[in-house]
KOLMI-935399 format. One record per residue: residue in one letter; x negated, z, y of N, C-alpha, C, O in turn. Coordinates in pm, 1 decimal. Each point is the difference from the previous one (the first is absolute). Layout:
% KOLMI-935399
<pt zaro="A" n_px="X" n_pz="Z" n_py="Y" ca_px="X" ca_pz="Z" ca_py="Y" c_px="X" c_pz="Z" c_py="Y" o_px="X" o_pz="Z" o_py="Y"/>
...
//
This chain:
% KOLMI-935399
<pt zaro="X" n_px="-84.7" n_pz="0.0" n_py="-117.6" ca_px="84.7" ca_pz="0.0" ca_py="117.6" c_px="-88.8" c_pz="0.0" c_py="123.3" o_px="-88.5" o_pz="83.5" o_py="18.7"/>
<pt zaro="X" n_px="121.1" n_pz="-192.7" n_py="72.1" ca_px="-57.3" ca_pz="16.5" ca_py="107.7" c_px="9.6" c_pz="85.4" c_py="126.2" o_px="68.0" o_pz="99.4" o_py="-25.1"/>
<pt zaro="X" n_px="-111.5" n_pz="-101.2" n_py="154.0" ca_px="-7.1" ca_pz="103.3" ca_py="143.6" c_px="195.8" c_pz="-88.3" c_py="16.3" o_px="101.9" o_pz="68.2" o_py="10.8"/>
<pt zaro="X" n_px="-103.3" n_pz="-198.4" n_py="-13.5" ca_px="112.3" ca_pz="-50.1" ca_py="55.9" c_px="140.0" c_pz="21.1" c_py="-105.1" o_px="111.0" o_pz="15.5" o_py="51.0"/>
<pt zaro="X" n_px="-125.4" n_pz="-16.6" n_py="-170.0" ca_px="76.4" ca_pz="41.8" ca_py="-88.9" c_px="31.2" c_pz="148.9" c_py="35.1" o_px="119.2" o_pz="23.7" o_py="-19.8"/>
<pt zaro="X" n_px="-150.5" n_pz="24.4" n_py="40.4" ca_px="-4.9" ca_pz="144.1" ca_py="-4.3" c_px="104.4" c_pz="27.4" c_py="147.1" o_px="111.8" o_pz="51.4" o_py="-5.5"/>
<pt zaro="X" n_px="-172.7" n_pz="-94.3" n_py="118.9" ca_px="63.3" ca_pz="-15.1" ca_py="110.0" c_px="155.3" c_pz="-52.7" c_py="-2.4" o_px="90.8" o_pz="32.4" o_py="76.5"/>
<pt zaro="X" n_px="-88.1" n_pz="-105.1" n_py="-164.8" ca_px="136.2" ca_pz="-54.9" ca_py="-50.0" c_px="79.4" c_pz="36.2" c_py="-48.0" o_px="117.1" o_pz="-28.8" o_py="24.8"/>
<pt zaro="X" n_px="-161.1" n_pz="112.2" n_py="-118.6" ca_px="82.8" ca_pz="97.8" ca_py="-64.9" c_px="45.0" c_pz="128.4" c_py="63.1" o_px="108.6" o_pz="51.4" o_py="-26.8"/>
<pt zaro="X" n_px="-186.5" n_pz="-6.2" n_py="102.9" ca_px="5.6" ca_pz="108.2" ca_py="83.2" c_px="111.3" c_pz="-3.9" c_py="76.9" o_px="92.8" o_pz="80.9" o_py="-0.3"/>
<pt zaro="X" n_px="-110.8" n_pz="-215.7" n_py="91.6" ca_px="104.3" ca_pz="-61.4" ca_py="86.3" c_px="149.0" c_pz="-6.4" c_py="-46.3" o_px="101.6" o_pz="53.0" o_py="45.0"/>
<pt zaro="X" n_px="-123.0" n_pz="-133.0" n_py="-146.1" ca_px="132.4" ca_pz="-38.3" ca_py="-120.5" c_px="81.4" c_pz="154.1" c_py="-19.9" o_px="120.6" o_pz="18.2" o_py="16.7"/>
<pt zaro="X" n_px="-202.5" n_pz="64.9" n_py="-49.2" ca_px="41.4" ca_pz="86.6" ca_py="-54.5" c_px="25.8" c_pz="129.1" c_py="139.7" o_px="82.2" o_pz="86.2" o_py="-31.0"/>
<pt zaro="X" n_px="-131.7" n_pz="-74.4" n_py="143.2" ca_px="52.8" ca_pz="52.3" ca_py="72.3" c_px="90.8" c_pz="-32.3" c_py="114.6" o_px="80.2" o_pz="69.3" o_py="62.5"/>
<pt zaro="X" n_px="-114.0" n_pz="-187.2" n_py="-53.8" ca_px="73.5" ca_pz="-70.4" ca_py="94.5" c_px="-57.4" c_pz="-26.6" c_py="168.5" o_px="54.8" o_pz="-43.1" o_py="101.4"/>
<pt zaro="X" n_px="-205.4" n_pz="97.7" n_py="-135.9" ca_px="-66.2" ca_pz="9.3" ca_py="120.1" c_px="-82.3" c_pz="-172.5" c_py="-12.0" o_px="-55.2" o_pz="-49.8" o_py="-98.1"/>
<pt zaro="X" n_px="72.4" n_pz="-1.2" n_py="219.7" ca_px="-87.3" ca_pz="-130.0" ca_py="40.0" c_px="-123.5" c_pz="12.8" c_py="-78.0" o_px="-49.9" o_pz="101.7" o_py="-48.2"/>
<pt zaro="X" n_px="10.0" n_pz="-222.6" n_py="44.4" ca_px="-139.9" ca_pz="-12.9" ca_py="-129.6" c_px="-124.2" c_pz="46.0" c_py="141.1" o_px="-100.9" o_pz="63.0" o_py="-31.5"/>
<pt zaro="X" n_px="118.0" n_pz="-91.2" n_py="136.9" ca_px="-120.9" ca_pz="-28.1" ca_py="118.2" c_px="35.3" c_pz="181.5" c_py="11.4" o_px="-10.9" o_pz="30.9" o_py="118.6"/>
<pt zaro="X" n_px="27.4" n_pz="23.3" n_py="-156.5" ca_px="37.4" ca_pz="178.9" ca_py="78.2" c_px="-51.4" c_pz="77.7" c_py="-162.4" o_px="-54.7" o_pz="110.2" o_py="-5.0"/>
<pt zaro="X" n_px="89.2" n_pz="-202.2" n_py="-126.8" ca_px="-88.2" ca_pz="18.9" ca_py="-108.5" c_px="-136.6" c_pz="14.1" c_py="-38.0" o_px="-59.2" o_pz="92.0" o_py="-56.5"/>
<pt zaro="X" n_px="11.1" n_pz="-233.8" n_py="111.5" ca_px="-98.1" ca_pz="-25.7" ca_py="4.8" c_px="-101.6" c_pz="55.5" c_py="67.7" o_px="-110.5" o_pz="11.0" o_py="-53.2"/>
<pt zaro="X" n_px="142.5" n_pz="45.1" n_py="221.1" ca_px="-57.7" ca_pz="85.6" ca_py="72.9" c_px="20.9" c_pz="130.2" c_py="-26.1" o_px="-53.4" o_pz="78.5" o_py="78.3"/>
<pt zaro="X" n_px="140.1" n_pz="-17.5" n_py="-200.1" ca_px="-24.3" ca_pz="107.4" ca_py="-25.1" c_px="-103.8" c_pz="0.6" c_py="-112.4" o_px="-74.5" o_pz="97.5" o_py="-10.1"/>
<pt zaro="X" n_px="65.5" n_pz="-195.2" n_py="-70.7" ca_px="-101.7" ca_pz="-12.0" ca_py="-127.6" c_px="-145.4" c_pz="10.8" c_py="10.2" o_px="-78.4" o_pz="65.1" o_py="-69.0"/>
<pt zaro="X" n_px="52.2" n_pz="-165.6" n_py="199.3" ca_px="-120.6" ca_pz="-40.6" ca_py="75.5" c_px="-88.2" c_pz="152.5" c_py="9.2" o_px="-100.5" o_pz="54.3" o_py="-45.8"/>
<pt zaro="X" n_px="222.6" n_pz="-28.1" n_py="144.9" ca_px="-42.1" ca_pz="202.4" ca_py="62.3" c_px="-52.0" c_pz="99.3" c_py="-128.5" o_px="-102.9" o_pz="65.6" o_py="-16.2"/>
<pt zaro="X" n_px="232.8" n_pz="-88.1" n_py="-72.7" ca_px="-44.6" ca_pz="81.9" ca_py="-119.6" c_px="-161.1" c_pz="-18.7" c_py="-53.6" o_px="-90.8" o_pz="82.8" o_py="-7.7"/>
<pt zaro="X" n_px="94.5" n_pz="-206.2" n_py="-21.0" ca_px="-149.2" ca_pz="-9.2" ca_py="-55.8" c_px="-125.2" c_pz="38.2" c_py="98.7" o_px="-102.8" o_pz="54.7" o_py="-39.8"/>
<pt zaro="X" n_px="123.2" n_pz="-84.2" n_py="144.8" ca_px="-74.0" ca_pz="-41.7" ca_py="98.7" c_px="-45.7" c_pz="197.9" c_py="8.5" o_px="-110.9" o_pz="52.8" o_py="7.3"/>
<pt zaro="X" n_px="248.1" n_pz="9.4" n_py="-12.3" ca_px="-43.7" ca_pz="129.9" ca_py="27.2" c_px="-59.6" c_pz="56.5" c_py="-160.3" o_px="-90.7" o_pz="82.6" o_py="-9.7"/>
<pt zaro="X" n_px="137.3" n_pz="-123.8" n_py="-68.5" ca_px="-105.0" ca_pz="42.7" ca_py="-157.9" c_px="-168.5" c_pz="-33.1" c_py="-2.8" o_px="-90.4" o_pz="75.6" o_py="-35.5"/>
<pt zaro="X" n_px="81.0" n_pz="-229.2" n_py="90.4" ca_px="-120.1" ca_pz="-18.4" ca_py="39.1" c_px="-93.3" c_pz="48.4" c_py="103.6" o_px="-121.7" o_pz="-17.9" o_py="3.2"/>
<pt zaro="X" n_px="185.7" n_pz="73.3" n_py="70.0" ca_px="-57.8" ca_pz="66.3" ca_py="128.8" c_px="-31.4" c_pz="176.9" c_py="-49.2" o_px="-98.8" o_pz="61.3" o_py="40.5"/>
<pt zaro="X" n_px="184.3" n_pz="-11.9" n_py="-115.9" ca_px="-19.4" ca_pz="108.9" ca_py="-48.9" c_px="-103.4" c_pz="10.7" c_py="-90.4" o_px="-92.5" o_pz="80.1" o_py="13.3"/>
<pt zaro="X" n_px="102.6" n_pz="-147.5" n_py="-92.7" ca_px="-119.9" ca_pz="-27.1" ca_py="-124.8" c_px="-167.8" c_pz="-32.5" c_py="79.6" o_px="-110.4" o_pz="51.3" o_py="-18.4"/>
<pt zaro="X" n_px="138.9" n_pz="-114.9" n_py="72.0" ca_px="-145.7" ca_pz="-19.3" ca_py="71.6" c_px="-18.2" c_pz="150.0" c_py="86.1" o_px="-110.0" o_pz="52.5" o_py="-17.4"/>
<pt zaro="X" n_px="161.2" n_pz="-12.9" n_py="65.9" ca_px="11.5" ca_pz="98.6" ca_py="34.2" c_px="-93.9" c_pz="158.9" c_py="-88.5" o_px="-58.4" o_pz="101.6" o_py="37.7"/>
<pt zaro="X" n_px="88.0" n_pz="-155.5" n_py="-143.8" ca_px="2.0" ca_pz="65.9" ca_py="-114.4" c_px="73.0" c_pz="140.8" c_py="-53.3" o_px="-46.1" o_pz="110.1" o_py="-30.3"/>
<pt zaro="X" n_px="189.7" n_pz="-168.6" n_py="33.2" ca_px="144.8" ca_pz="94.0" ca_py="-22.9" c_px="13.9" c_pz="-119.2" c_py="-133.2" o_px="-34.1" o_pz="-116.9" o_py="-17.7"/>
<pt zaro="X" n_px="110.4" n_pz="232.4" n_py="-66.4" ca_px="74.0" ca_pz="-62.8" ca_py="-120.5" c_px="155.4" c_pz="-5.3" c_py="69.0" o_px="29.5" o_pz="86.3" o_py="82.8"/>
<pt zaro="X" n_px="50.5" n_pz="-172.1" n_py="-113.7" ca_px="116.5" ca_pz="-35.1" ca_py="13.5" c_px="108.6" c_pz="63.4" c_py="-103.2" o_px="4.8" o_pz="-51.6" o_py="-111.7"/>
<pt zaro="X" n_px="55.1" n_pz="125.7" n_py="131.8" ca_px="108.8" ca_pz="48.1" ca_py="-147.0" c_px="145.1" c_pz="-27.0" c_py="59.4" o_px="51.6" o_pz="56.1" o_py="96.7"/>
<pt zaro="X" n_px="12.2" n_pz="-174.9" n_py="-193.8" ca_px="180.2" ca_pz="26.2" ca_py="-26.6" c_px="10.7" c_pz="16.4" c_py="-113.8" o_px="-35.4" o_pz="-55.7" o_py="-103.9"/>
<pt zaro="X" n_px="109.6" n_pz="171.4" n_py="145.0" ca_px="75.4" ca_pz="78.6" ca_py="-104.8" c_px="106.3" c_pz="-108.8" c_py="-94.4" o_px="99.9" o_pz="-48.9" o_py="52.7"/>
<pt zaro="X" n_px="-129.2" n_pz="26.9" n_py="-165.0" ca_px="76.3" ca_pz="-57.9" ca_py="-134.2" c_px="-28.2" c_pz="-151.2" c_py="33.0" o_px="89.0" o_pz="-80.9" o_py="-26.1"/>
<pt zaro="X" n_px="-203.4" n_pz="38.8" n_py="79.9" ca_px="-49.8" ca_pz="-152.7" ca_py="-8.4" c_px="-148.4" c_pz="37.7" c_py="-59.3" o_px="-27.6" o_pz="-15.1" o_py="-119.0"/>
<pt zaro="X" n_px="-59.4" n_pz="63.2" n_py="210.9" ca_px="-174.5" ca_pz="29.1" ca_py="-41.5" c_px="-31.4" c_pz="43.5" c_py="136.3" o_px="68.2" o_pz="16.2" o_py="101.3"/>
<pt zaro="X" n_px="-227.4" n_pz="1.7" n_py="-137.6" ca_px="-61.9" ca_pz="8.0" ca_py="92.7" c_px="-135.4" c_pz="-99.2" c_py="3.0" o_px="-66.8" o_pz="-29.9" o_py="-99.0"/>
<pt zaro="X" n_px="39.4" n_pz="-20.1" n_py="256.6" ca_px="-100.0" ca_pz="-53.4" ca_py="13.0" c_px="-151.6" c_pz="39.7" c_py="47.9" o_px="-46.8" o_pz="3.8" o_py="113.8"/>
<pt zaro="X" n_px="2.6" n_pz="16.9" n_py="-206.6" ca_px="-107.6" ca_pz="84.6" ca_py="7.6" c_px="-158.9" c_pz="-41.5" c_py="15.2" o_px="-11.4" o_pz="-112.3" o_py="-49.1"/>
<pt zaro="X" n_px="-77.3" n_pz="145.5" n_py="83.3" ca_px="-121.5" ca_pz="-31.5" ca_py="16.3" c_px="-127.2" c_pz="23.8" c_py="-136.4" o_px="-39.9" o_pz="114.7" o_py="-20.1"/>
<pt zaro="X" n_px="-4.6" n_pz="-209.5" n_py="-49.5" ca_px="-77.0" ca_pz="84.6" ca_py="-113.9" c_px="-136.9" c_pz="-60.7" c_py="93.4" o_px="-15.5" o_pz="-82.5" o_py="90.1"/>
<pt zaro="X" n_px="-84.8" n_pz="190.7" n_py="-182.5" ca_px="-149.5" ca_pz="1.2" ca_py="43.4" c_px="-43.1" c_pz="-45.5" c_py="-118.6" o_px="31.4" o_pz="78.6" o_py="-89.4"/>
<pt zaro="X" n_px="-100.5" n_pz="-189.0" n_py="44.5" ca_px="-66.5" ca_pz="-63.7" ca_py="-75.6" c_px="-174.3" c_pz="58.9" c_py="27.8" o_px="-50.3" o_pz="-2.8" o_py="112.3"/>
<pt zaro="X" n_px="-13.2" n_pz="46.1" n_py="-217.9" ca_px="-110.8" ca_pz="30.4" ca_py="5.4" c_px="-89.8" c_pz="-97.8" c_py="-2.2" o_px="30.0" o_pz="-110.2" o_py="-45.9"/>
<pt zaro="X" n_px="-162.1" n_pz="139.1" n_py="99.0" ca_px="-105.6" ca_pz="-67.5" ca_py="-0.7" c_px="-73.3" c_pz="-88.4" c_py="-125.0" o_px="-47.3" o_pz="70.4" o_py="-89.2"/>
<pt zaro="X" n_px="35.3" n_pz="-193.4" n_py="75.8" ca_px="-3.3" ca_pz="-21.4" ca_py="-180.2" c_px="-122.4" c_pz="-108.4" c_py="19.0" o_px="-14.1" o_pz="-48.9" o_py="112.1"/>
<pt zaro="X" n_px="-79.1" n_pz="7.8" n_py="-223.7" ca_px="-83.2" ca_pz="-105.1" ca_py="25.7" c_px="72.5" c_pz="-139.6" c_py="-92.0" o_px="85.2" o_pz="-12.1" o_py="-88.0"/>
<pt zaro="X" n_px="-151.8" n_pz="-55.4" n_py="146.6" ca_px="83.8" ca_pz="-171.3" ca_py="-20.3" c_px="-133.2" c_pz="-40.4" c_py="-31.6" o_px="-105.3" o_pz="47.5" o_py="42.8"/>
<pt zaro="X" n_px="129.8" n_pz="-175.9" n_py="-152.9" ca_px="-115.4" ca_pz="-99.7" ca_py="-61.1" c_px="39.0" c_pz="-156.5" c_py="79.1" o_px="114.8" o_pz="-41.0" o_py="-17.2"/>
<pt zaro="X" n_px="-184.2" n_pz="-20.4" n_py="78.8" ca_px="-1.7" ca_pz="-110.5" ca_py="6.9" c_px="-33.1" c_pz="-62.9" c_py="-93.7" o_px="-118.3" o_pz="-26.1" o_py="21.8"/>
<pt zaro="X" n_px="151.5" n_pz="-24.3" n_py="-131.7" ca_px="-29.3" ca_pz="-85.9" ca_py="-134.3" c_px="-109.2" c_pz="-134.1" c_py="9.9" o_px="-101.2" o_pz="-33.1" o_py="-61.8"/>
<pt zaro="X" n_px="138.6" n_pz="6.6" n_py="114.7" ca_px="-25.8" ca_pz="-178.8" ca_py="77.4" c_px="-166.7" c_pz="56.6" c_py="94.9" o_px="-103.0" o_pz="-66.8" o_py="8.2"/>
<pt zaro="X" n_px="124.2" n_pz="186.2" n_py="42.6" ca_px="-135.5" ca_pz="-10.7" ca_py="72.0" c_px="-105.1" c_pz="84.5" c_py="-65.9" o_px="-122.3" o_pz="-11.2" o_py="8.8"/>
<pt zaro="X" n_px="192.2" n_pz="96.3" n_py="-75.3" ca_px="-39.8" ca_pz="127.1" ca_py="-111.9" c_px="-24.2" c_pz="136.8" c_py="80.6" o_px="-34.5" o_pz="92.3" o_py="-73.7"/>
<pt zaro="X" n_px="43.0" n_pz="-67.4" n_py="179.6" ca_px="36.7" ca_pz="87.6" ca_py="94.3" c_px="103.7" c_pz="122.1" c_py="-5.0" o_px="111.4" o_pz="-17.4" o_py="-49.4"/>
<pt zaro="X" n_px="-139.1" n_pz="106.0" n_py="86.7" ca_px="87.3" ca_pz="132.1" ca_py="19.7" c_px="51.1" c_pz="46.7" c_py="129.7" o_px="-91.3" o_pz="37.7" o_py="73.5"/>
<pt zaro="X" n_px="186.0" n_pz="-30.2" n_py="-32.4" ca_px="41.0" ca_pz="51.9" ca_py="153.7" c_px="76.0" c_pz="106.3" c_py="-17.7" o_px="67.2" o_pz="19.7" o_py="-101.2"/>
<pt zaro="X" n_px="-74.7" n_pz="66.3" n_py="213.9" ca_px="102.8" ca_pz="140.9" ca_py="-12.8" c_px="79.4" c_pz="-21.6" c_py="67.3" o_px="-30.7" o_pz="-34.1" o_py="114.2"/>
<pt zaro="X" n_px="188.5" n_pz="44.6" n_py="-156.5" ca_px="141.7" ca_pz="-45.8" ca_py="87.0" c_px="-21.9" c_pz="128.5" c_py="31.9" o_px="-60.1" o_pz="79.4" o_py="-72.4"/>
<pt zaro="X" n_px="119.7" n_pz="-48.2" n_py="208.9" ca_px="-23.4" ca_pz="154.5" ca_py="73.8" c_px="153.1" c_pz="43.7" c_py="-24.6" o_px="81.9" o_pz="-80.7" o_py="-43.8"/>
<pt zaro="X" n_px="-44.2" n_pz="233.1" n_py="79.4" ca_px="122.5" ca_pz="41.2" ca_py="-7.2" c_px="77.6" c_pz="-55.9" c_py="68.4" o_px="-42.2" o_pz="-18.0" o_py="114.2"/>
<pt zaro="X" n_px="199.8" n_pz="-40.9" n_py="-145.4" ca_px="88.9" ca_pz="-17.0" ca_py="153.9" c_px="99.6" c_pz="28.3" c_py="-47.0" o_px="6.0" o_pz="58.1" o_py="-108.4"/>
<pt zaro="X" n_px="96.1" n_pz="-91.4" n_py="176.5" ca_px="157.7" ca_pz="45.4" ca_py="-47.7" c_px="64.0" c_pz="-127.9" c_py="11.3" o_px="-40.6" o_pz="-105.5" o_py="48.8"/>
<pt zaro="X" n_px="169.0" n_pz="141.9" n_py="-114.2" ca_px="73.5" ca_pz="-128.3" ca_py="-38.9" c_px="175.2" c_pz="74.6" c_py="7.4" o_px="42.7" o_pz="108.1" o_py="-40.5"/>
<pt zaro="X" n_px="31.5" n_pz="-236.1" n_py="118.6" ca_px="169.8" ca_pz="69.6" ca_py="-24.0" c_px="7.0" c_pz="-0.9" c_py="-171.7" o_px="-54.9" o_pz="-76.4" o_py="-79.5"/>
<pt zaro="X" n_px="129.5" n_pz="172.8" n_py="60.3" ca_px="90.0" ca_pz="-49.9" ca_py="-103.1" c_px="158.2" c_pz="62.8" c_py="-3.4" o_px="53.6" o_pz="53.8" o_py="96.8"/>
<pt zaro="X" n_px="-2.7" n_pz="-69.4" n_py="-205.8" ca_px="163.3" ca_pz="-16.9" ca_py="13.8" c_px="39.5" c_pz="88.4" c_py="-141.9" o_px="-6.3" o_pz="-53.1" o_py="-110.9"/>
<pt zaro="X" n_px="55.9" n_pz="222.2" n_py="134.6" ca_px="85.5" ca_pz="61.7" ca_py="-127.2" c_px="162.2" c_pz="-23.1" c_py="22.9" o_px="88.7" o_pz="30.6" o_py="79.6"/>
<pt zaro="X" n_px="-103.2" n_pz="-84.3" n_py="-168.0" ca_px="201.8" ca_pz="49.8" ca_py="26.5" c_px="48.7" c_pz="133.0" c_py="-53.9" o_px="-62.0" o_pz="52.2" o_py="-92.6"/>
<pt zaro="X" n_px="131.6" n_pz="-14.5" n_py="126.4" ca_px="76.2" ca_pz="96.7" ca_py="-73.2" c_px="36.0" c_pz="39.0" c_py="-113.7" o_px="-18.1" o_pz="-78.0" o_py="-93.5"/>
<pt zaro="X" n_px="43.5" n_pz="132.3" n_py="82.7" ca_px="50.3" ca_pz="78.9" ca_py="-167.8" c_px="145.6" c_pz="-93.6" c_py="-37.4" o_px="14.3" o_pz="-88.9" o_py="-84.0"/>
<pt zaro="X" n_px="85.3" n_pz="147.7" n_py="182.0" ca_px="136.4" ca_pz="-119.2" ca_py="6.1" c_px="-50.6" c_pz="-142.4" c_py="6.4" o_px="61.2" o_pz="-77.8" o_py="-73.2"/>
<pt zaro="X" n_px="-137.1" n_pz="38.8" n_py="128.4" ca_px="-26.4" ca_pz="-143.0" ca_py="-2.5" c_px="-56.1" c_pz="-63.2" c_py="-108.3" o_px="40.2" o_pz="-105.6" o_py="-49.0"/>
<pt zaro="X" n_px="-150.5" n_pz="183.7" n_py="5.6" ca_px="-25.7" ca_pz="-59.9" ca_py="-148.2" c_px="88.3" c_pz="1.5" c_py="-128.7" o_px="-5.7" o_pz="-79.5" o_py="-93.8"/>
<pt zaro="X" n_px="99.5" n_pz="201.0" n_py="111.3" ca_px="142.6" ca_pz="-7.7" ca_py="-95.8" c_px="100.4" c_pz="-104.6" c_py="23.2" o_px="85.7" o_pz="-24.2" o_py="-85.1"/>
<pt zaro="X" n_px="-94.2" n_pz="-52.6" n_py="220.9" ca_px="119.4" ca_pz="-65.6" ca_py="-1.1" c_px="-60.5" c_pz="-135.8" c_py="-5.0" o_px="71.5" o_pz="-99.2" o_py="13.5"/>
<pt zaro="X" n_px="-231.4" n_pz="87.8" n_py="-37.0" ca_px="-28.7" ca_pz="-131.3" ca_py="18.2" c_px="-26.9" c_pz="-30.8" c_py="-201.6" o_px="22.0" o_pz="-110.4" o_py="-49.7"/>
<pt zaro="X" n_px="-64.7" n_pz="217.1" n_py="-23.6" ca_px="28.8" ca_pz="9.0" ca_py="-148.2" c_px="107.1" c_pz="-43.1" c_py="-29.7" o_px="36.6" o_pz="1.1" o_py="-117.5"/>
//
């Protein structure tokens, strides 16, 4: 499902204009992404939470050159859903 599918349905289903959808969708993310960089985890209650993991420091082989490099620590989004959400998506 796409950003515009989604908007559509939203619309369809509340009866609110797709352009008043869409600028609420935009915001939503816009404020998840702004939080996360931030470095806040995001939690709704009975969807997930969007959370920040820390990937540790690890060494990498270049094969082809025969070389070793150290990937350094960073973080990465990722995405739990919920307890309800994984029951209703089973």
């Amino acid at each position: 499902m796409t950003k515009a599918e989604i908007v559509s349905e939203i619309a369809k289903s509340t009866g609110i204009d797709k352009v008043t959808v869409l600028e609420t969708v935009e915001r939503f993310m816009e404020t998840v992404k702004d939080a996360m960089a931030n470095g806040e985890n995001v939690y709704l209650r009975g969807f997930g939470s969007f959370i920040i993991k820390t990937r540790s420091q690890k060494t990498a082989r270049n094969i082809s050159k025969g070389t070793t490099i150290i990937i350094p620590e960073h973080k990465i989004p990722a995405f739990k859903p919920a307890k309800v959400f994984m029951d209703q998506v089973k």
